[in-house]
C-alpha positions as CSV (number, residue, x, y, z in Angstrom):
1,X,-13.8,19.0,-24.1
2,X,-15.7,19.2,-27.6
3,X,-12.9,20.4,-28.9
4,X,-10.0,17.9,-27.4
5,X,-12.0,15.4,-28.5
6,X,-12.5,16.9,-32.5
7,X,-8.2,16.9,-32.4
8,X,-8.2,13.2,-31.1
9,X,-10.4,12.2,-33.6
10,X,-8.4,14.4,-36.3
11,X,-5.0,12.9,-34.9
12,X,-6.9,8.8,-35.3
13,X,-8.1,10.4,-39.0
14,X,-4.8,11.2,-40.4
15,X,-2.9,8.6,-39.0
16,X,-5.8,6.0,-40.4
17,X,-5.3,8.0,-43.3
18,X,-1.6,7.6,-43.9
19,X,-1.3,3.8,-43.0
20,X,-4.2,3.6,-46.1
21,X,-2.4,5.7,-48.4
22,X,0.9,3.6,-47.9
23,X,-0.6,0.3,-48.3
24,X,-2.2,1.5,-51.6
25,X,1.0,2.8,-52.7
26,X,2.9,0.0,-52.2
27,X,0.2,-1.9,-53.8
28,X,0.5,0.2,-56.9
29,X,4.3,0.1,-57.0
30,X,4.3,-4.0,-56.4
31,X,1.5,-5.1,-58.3
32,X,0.6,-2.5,-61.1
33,X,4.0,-1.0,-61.8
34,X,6.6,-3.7,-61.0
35,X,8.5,-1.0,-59.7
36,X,8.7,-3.5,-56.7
37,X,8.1,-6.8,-57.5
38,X,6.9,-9.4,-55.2
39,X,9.1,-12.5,-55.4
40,X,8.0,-15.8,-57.7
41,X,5.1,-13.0,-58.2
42,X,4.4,-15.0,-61.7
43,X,1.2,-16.7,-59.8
44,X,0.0,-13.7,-57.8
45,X,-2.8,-11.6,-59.7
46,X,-3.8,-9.6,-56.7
47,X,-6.3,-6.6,-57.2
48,X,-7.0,-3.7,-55.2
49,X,-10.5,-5.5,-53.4
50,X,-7.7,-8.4,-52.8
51,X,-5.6,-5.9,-50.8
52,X,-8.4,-3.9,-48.3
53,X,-9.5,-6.3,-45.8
54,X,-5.6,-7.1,-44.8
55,X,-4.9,-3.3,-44.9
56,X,-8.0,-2.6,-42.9
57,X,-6.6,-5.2,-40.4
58,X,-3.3,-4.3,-40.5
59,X,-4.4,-0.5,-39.8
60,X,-6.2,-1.5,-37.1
61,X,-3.4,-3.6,-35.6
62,X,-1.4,0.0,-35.6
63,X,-4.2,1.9,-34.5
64,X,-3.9,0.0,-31.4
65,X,-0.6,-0.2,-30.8
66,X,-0.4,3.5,-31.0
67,X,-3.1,4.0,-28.8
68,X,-1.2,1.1,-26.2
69,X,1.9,3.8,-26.3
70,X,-0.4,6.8,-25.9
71,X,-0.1,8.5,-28.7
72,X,-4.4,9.3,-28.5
73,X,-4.5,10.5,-24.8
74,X,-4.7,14.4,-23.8
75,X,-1.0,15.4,-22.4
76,X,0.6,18.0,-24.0
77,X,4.4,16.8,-25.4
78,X,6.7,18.4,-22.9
79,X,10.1,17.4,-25.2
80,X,10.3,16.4,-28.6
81,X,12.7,13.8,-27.8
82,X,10.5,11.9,-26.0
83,X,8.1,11.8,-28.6
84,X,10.5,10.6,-30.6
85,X,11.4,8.4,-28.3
86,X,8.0,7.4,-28.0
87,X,7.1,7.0,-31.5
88,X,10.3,4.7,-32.5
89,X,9.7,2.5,-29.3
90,X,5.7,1.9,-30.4
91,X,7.1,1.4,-34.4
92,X,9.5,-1.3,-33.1
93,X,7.1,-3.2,-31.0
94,X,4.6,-3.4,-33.7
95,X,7.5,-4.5,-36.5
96,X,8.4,-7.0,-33.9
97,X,4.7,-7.9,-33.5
98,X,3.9,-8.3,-37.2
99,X,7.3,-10.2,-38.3
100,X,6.5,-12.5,-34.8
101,X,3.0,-13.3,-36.1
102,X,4.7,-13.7,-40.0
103,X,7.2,-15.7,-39.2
């Protein structure tokens, strides 16, 4: 059971990790670069401390959403498609969630 739980928390790690390290790469390529830049962004002089709070909400917004879909809960995947399947389906909800709350 120890162990089950050490690849759960793992799994929540990475994934907490990933959503971080795209926020802060989009952050650099937006407002440090203007690889990307923000529109009418003339008035905008964001820093990085501007940027965590809404990516520490916004993490935890997915965080749940995936856990809502079941990506955190001990079955084995029997098919790849249906994670797949599975992992499209819980994106979609939470795009349609965030540009619902947006918009």
């Amino acid at each position: 059971m120890r162990k089950f739980l050490a690849g759960r928390f793992l799994l929540l790690l990475m994934d907490v990790a990933a959503l971080q390290v795209a926020f802060f790469l989009i952050f650099m390529l937006r407002y440090q670069m203007d690889l990307l830049p923000a529109p009418d962004s003339s008035y905008l002089d964001l820093s990085l401390g501007d940027y965590i709070l809404p990516s520490l909400v916004v993490t935890m917004c997915w965080l749940a959403i995936f856990f809502a879909f079941g990506f955190y809960r001990p079955k084995p995947v029997k098919a790849l498609f249906n994670e797949i399947t599975r992992v499209i389906s819980a994106v979609s909800v939470g795009i349609m969630i965030f540009a619902f709350l947006l918009y």
